[in-house]
mmCIF file as Biopython writes it, N, C-alpha, C and O atoms, coordinates in Angstrom:
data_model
#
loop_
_atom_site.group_PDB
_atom_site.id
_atom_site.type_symbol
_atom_site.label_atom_id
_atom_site.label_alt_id
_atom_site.label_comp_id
_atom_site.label_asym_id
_atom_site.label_entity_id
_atom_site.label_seq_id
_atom_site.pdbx_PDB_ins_code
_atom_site.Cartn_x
_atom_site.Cartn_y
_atom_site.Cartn_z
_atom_site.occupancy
_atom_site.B_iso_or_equiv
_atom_site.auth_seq_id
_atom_site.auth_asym_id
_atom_site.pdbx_PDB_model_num
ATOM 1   N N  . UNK A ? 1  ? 106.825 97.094  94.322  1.0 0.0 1  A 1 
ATOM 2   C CA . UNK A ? 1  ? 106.094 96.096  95.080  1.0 0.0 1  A 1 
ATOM 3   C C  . UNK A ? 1  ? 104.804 96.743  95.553  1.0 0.0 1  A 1 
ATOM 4   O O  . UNK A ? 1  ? 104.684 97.510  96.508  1.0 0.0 1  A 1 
ATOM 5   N N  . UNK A ? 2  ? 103.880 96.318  94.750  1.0 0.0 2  A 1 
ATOM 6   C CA . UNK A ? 2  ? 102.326 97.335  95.189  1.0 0.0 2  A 1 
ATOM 7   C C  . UNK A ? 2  ? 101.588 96.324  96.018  1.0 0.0 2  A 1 
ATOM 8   O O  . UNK A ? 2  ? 100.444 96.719  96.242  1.0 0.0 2  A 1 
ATOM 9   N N  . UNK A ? 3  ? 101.722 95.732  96.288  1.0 0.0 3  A 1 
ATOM 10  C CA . UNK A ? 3  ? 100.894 94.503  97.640  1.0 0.0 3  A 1 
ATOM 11  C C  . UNK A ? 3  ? 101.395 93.423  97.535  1.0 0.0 3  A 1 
ATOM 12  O O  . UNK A ? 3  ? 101.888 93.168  96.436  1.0 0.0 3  A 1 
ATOM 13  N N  . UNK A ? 4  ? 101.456 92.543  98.443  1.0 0.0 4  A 1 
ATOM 14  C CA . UNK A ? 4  ? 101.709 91.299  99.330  1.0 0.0 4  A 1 
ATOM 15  C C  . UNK A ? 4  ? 100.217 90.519  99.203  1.0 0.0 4  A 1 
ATOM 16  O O  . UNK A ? 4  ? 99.309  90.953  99.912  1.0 0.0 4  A 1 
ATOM 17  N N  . UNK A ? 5  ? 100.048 89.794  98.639  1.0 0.0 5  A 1 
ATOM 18  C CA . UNK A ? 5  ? 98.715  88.711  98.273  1.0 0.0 5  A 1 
ATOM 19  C C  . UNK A ? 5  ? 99.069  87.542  99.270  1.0 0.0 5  A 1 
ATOM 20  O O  . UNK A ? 5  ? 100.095 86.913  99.529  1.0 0.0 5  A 1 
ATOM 21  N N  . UNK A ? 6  ? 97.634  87.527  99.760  1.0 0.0 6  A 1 
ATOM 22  C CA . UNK A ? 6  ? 97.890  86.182  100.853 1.0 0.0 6  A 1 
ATOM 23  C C  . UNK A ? 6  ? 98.329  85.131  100.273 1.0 0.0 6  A 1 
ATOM 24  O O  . UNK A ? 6  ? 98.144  85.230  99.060  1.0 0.0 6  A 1 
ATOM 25  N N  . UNK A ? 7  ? 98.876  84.069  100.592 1.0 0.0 7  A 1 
ATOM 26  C CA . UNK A ? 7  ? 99.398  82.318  99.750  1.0 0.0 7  A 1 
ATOM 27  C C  . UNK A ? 7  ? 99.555  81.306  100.565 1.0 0.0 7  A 1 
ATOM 28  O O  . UNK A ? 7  ? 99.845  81.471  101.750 1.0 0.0 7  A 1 
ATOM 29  N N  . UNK A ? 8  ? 99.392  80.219  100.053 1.0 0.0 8  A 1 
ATOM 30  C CA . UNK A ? 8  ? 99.846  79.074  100.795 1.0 0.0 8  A 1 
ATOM 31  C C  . UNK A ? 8  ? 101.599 78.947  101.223 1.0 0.0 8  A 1 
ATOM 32  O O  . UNK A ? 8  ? 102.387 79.042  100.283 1.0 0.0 8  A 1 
ATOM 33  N N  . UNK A ? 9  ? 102.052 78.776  102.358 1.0 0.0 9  A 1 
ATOM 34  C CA . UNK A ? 9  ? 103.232 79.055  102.497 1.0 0.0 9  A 1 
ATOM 35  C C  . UNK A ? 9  ? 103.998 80.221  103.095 1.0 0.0 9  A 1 
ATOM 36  O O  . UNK A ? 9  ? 103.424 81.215  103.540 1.0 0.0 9  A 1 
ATOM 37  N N  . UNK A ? 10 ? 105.688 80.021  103.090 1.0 0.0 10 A 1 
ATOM 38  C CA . UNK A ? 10 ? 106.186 80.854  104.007 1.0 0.0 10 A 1 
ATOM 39  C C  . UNK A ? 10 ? 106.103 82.344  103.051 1.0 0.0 10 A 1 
ATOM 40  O O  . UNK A ? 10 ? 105.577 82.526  101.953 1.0 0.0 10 A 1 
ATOM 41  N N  . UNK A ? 11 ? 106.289 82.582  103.276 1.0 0.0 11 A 1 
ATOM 42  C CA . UNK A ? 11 ? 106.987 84.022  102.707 1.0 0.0 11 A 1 
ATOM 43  C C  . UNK A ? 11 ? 108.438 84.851  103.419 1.0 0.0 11 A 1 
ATOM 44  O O  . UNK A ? 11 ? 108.754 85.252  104.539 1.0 0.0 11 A 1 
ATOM 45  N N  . UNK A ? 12 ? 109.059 84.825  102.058 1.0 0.0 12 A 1 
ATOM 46  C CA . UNK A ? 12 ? 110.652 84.896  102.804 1.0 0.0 12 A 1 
ATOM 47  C C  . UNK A ? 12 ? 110.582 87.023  102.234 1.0 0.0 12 A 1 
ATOM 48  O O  . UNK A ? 12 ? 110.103 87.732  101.349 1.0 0.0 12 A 1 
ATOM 49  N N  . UNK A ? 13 ? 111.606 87.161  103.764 1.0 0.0 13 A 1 
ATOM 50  C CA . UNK A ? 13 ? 111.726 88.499  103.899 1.0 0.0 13 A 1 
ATOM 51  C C  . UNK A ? 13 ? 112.965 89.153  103.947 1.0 0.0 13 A 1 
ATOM 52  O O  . UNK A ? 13 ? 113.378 88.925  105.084 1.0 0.0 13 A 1 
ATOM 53  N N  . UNK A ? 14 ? 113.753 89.804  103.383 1.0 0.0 14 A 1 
ATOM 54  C CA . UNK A ? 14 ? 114.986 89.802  103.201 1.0 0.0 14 A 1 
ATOM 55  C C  . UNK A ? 14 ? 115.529 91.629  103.596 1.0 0.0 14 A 1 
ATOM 56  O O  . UNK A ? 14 ? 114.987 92.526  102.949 1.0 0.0 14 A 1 
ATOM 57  N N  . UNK A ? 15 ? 115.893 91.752  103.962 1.0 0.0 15 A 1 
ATOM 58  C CA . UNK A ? 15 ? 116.506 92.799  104.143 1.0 0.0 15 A 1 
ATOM 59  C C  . UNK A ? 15 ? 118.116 94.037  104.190 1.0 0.0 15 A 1 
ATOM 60  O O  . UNK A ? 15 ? 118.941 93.803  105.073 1.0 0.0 15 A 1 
ATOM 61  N N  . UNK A ? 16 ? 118.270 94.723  103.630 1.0 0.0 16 A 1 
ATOM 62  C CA . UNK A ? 16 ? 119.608 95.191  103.894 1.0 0.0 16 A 1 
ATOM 63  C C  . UNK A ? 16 ? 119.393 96.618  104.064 1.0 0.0 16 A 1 
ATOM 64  O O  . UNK A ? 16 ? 118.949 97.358  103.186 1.0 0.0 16 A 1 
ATOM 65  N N  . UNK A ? 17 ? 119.825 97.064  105.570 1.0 0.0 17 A 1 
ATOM 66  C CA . UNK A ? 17 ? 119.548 98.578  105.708 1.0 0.0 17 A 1 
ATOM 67  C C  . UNK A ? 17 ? 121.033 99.518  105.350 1.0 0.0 17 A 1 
ATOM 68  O O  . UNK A ? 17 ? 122.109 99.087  104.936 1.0 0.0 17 A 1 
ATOM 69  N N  . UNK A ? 18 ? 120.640 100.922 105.673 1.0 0.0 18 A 1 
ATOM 70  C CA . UNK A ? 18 ? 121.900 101.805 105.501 1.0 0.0 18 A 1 
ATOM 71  C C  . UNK A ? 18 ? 121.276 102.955 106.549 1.0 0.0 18 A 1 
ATOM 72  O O  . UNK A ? 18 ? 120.228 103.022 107.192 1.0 0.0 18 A 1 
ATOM 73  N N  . UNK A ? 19 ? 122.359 103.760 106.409 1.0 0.0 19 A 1 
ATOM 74  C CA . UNK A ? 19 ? 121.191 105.269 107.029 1.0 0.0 19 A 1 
ATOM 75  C C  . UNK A ? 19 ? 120.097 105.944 106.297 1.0 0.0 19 A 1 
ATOM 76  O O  . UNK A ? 19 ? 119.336 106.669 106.939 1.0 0.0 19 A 1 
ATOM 77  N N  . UNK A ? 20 ? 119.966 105.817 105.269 1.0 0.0 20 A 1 
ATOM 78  C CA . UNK A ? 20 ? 119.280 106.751 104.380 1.0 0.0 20 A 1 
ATOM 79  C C  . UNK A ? 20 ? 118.529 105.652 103.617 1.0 0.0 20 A 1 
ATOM 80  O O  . UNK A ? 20 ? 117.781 106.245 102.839 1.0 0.0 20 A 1 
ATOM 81  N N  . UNK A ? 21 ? 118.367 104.226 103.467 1.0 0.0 21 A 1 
ATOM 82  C CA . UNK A ? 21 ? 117.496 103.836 102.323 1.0 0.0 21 A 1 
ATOM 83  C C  . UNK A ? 21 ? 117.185 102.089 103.134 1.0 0.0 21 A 1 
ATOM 84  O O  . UNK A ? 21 ? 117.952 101.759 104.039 1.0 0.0 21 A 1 
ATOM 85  N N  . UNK A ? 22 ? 116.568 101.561 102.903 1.0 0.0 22 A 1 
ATOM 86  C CA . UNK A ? 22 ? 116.237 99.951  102.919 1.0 0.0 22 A 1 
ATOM 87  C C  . UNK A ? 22 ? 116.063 99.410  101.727 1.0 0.0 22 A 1 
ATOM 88  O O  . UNK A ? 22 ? 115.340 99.925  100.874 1.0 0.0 22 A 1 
ATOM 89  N N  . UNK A ? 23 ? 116.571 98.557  101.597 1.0 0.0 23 A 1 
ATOM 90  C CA . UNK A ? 23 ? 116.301 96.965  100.605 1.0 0.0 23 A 1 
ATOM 91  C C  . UNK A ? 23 ? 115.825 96.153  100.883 1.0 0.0 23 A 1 
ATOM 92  O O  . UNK A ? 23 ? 116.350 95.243  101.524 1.0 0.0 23 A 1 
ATOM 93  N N  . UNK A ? 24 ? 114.260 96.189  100.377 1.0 0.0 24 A 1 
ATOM 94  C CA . UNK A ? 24 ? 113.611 94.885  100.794 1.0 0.0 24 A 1 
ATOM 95  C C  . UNK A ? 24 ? 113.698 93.920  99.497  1.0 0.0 24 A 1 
ATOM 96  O O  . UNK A ? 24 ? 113.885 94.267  98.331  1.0 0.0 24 A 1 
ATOM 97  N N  . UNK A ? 25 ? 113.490 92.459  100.076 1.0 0.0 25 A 1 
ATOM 98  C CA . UNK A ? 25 ? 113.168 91.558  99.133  1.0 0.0 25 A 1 
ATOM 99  C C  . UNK A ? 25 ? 112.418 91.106  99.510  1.0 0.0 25 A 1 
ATOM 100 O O  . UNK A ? 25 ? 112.376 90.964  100.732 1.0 0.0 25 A 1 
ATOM 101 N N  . UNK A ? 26 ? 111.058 90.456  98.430  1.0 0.0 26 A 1 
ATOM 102 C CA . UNK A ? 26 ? 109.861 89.431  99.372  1.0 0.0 26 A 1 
ATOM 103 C C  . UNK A ? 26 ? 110.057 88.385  98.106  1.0 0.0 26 A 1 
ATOM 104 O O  . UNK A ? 26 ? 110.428 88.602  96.952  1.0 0.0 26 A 1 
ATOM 105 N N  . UNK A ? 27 ? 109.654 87.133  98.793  1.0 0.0 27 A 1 
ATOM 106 C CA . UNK A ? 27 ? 110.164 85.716  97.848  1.0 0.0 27 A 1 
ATOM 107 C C  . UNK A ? 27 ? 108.569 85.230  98.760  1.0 0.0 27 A 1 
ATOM 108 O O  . UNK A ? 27 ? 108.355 84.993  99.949  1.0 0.0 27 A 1 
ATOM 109 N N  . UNK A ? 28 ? 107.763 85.236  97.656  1.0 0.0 28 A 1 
ATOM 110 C CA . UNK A ? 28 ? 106.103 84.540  97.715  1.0 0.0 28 A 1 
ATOM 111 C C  . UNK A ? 28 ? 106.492 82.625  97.468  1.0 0.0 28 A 1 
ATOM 112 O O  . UNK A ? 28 ? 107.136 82.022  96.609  1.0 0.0 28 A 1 
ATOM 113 N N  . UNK A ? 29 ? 106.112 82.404  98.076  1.0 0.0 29 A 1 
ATOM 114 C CA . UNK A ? 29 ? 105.494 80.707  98.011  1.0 0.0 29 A 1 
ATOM 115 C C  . UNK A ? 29 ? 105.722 80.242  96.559  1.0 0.0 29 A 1 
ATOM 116 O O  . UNK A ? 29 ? 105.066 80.809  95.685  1.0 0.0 29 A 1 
ATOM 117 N N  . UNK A ? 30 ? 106.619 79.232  96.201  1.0 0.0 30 A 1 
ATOM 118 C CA . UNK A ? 30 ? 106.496 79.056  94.691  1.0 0.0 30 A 1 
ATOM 119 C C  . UNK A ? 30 ? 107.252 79.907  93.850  1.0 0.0 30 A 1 
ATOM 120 O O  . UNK A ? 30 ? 107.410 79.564  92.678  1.0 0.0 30 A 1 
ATOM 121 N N  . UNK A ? 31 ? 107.713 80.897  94.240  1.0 0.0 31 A 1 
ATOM 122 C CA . UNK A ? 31 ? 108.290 82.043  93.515  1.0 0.0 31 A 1 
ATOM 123 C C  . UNK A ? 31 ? 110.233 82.000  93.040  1.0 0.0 31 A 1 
ATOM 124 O O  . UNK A ? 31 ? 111.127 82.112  93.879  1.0 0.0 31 A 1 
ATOM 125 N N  . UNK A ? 32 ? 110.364 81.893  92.161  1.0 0.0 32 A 1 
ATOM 126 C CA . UNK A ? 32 ? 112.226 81.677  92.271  1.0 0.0 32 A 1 
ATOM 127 C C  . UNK A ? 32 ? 112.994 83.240  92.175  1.0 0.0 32 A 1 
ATOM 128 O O  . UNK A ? 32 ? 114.207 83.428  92.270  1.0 0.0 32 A 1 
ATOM 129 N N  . UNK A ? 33 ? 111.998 84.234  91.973  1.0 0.0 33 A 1 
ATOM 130 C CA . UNK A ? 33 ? 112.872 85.364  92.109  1.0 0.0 33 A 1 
ATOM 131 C C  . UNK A ? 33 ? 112.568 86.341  92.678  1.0 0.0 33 A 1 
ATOM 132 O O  . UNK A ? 33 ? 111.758 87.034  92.063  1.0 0.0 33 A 1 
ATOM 133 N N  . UNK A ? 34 ? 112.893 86.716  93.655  1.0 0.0 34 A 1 
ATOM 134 C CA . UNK A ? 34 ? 111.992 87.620  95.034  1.0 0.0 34 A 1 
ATOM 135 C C  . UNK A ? 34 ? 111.867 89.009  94.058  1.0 0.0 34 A 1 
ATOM 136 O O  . UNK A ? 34 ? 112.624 89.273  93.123  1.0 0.0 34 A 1 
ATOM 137 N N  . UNK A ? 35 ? 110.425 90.031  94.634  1.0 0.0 35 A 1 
ATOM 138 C CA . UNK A ? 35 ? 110.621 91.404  94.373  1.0 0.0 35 A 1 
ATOM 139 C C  . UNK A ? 35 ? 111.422 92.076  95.533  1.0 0.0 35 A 1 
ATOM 140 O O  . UNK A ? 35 ? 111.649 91.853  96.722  1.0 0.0 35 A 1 
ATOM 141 N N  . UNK A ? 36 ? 111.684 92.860  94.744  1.0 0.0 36 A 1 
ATOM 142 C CA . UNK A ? 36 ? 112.954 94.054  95.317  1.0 0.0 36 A 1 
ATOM 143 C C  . UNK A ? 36 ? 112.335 95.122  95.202  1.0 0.0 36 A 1 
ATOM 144 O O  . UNK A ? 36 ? 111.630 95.341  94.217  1.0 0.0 36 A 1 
ATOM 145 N N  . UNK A ? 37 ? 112.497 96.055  96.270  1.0 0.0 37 A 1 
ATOM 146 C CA . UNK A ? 37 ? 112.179 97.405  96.184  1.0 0.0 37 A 1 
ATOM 147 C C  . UNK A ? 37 ? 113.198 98.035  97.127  1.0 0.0 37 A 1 
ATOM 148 O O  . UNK A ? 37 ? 113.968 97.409  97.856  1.0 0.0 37 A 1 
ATOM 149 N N  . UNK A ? 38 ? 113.096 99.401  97.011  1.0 0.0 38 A 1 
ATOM 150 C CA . UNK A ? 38 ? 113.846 100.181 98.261  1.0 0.0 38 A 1 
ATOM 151 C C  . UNK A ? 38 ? 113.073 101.324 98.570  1.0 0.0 38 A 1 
ATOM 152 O O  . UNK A ? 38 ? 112.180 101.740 97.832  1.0 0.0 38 A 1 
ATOM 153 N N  . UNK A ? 39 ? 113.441 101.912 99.796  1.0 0.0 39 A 1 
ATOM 154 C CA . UNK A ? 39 ? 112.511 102.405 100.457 1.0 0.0 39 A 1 
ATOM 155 C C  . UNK A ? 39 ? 113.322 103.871 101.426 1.0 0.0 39 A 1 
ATOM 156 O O  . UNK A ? 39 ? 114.552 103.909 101.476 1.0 0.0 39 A 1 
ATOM 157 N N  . UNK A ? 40 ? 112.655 104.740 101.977 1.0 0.0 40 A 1 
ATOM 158 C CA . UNK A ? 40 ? 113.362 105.717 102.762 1.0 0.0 40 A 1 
ATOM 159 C C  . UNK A ? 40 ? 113.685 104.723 104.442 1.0 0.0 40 A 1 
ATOM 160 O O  . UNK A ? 40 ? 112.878 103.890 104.854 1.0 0.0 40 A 1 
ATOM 161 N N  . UNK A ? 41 ? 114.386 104.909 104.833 1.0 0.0 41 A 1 
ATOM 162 C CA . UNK A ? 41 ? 114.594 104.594 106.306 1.0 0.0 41 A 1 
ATOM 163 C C  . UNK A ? 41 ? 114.011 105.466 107.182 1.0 0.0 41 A 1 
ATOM 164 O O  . UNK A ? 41 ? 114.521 106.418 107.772 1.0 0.0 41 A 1 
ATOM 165 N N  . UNK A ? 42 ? 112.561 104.926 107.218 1.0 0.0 42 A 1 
ATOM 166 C CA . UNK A ? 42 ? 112.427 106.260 108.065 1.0 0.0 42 A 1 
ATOM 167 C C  . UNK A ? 42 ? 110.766 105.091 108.813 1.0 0.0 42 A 1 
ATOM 168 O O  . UNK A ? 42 ? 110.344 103.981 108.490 1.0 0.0 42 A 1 
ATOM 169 N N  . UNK A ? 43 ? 110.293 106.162 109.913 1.0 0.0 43 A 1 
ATOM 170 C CA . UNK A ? 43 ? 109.432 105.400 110.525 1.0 0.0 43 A 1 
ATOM 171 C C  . UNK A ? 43 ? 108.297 105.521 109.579 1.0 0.0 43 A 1 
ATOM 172 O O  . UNK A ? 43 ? 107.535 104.663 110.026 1.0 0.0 43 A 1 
ATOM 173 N N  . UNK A ? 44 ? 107.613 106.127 108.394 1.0 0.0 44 A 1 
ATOM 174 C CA . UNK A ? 44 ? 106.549 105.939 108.145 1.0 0.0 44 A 1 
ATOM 175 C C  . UNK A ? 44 ? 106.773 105.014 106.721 1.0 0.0 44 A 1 
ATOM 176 O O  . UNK A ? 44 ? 106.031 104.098 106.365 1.0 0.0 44 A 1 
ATOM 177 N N  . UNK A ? 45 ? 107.985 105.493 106.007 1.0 0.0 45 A 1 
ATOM 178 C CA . UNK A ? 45 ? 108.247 103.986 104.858 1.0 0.0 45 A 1 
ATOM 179 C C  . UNK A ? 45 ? 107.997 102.847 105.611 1.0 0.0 45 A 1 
ATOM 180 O O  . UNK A ? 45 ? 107.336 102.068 104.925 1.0 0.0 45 A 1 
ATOM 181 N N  . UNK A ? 46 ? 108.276 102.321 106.922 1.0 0.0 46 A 1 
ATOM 182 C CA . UNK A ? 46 ? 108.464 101.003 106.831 1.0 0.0 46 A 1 
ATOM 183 C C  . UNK A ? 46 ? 107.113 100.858 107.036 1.0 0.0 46 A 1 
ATOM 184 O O  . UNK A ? 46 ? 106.518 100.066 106.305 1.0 0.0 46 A 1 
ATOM 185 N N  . UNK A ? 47 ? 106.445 101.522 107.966 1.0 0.0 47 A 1 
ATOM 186 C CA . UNK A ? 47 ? 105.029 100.993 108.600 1.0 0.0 47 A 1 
ATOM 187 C C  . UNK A ? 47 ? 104.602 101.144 107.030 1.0 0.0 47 A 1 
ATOM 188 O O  . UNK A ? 47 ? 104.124 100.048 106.739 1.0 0.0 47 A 1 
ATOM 189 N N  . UNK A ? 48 ? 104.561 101.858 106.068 1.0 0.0 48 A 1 
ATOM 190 C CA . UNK A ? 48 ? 103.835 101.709 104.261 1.0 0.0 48 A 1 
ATOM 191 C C  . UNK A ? 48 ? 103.931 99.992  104.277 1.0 0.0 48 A 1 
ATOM 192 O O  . UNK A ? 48 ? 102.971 99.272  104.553 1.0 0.0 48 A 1 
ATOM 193 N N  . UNK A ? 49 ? 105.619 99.387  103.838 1.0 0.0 49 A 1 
ATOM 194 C CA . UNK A ? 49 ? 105.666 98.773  103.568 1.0 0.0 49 A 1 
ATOM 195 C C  . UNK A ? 49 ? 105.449 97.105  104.493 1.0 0.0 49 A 1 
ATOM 196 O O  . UNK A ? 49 ? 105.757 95.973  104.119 1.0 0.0 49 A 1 
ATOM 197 N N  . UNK A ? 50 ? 104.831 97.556  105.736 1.0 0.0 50 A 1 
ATOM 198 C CA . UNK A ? 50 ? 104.443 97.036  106.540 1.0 0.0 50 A 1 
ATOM 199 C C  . UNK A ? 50 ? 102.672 96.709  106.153 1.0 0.0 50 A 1 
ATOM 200 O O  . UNK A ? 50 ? 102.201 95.586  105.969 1.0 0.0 50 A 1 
ATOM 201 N N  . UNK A ? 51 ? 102.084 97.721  106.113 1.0 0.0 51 A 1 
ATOM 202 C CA . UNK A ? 51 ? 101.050 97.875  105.802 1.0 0.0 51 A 1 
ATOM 203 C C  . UNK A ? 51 ? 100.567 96.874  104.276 1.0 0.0 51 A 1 
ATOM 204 O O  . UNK A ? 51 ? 99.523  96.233  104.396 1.0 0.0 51 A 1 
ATOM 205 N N  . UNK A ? 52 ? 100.945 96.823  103.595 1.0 0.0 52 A 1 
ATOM 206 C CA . UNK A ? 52 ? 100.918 95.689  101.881 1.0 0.0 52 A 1 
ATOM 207 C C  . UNK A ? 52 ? 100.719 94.332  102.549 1.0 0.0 52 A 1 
ATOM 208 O O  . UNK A ? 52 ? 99.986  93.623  101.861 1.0 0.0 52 A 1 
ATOM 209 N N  . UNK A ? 53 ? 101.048 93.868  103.433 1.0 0.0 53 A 1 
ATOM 210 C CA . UNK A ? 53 ? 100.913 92.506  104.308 1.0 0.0 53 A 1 
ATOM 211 C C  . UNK A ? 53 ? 100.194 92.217  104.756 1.0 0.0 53 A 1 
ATOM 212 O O  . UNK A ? 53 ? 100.092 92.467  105.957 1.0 0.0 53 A 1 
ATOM 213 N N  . UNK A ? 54 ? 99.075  91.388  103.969 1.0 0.0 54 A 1 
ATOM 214 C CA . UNK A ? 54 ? 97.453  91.280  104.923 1.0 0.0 54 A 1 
ATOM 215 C C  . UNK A ? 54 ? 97.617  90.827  106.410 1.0 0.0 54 A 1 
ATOM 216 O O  . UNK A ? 54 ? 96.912  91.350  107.272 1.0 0.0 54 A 1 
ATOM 217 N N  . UNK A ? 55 ? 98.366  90.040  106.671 1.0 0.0 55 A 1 
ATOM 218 C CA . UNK A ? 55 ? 99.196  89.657  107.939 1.0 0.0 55 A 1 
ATOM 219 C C  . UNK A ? 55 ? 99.922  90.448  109.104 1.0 0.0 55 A 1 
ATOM 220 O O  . UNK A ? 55 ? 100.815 89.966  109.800 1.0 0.0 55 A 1 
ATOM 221 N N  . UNK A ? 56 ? 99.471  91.582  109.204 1.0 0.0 56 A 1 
ATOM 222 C CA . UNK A ? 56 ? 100.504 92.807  109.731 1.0 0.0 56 A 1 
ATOM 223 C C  . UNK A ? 56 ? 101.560 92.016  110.629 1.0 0.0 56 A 1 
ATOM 224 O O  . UNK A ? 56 ? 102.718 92.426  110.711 1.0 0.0 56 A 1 
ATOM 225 N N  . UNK A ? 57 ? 101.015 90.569  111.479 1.0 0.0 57 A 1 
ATOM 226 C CA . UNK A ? 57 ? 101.838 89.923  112.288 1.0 0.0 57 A 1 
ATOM 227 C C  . UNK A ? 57 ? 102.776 89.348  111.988 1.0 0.0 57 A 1 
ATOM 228 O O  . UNK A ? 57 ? 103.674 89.042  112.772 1.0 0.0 57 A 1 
ATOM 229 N N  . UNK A ? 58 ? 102.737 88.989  110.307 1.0 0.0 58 A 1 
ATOM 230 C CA . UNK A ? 58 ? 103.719 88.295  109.462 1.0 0.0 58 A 1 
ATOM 231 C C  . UNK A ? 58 ? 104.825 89.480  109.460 1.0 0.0 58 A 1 
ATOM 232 O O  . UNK A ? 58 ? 105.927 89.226  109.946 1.0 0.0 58 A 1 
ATOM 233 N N  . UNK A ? 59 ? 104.553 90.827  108.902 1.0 0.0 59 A 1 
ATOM 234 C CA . UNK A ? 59 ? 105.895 91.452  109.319 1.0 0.0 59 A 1 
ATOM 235 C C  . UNK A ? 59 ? 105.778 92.280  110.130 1.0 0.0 59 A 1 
ATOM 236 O O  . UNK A ? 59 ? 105.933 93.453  109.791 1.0 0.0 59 A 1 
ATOM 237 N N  . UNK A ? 60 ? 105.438 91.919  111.593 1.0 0.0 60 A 1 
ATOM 238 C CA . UNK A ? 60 ? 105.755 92.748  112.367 1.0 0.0 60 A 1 
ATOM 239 C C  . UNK A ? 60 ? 107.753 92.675  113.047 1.0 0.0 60 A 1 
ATOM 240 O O  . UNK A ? 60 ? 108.260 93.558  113.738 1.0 0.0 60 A 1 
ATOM 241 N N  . UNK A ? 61 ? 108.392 91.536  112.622 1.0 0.0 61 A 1 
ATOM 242 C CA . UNK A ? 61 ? 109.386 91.494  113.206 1.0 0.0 61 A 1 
ATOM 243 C C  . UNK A ? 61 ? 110.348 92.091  112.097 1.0 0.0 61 A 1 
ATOM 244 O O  . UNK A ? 61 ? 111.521 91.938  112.436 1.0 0.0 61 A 1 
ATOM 245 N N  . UNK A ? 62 ? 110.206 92.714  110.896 1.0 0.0 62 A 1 
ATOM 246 C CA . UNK A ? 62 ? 110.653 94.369  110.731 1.0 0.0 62 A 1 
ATOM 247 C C  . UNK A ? 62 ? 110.737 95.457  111.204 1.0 0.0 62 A 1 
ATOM 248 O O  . UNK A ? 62 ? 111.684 96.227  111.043 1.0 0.0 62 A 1 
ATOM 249 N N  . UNK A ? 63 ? 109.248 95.755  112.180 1.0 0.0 63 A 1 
ATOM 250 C CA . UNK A ? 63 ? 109.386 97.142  113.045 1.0 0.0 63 A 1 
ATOM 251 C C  . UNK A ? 63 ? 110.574 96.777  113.937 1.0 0.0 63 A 1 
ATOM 252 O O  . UNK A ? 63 ? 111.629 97.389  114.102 1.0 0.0 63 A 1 
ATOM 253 N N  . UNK A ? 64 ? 110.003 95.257  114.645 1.0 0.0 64 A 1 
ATOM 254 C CA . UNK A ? 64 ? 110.884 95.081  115.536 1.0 0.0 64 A 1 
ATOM 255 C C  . UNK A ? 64 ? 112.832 95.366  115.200 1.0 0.0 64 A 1 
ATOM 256 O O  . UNK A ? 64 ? 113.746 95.834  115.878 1.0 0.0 64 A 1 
ATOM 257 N N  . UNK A ? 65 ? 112.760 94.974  114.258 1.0 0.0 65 A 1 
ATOM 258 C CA . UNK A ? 65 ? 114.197 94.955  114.089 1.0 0.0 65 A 1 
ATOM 259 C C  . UNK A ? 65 ? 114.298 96.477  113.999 1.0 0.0 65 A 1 
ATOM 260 O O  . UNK A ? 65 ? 115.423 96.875  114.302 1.0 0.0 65 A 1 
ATOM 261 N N  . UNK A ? 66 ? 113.473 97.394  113.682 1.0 0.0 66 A 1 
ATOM 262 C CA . UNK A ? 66 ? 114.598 98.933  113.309 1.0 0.0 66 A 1 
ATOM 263 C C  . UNK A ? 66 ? 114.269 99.338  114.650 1.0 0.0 66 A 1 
ATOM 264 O O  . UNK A ? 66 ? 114.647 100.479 114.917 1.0 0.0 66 A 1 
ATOM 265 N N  . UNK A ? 67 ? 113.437 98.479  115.923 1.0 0.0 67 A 1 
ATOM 266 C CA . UNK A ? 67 ? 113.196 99.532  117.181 1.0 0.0 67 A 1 
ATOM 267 C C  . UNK A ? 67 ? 113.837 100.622 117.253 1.0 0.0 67 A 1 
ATOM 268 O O  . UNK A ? 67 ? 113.386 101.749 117.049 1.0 0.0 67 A 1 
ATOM 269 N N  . UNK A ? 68 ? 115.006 100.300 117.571 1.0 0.0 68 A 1 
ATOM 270 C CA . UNK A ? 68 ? 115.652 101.106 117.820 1.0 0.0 68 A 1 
ATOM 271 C C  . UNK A ? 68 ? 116.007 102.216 117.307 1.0 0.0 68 A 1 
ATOM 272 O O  . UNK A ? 68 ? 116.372 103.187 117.969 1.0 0.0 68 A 1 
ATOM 273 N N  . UNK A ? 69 ? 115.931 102.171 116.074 1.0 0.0 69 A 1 
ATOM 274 C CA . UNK A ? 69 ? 115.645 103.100 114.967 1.0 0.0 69 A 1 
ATOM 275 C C  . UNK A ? 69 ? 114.736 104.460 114.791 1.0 0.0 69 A 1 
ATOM 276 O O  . UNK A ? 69 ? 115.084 105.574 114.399 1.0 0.0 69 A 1 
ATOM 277 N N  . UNK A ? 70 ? 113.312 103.928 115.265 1.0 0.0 70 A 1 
ATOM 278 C CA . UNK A ? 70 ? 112.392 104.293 115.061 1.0 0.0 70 A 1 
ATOM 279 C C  . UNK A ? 70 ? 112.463 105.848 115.718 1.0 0.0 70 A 1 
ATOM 280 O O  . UNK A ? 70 ? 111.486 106.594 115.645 1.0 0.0 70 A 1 
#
């Protein structure tokens, strides 16, 4: 998943963590089969994959969810 392109519409965000890795899915506007990637669990993977989102506000409620994490 090399960038997040702005679109008309929601953009669905999917997630499944562990200790050691994340599974993201992003499902673009129009799209029937989300990209998948995985990622380190760690604080600077997510802010990466935070960062691809011209919207940073669109996923900011990812950081939020690993707060605690972080």
């Amino acid at each position: 998943m090399s960038g997040v392109t702005p679109a008309a519409g929601l953009i669905h965000l999917g997630m499944d963590t562990s200790k050691n890795t994340i599974v993201v899915g992003v499902l673009m506007p129009g799209e029937q089969i989300p990209v998948v990637d995985r990622i380190f669990n760690d604080e600077a993977s997510v802010r990466r994959l935070v960062s691809r989102f011209p919207d940073r506000g669109a996923a900011a409620g990812l950081l939020r969810g690993r707060a605690g994490r972080l």
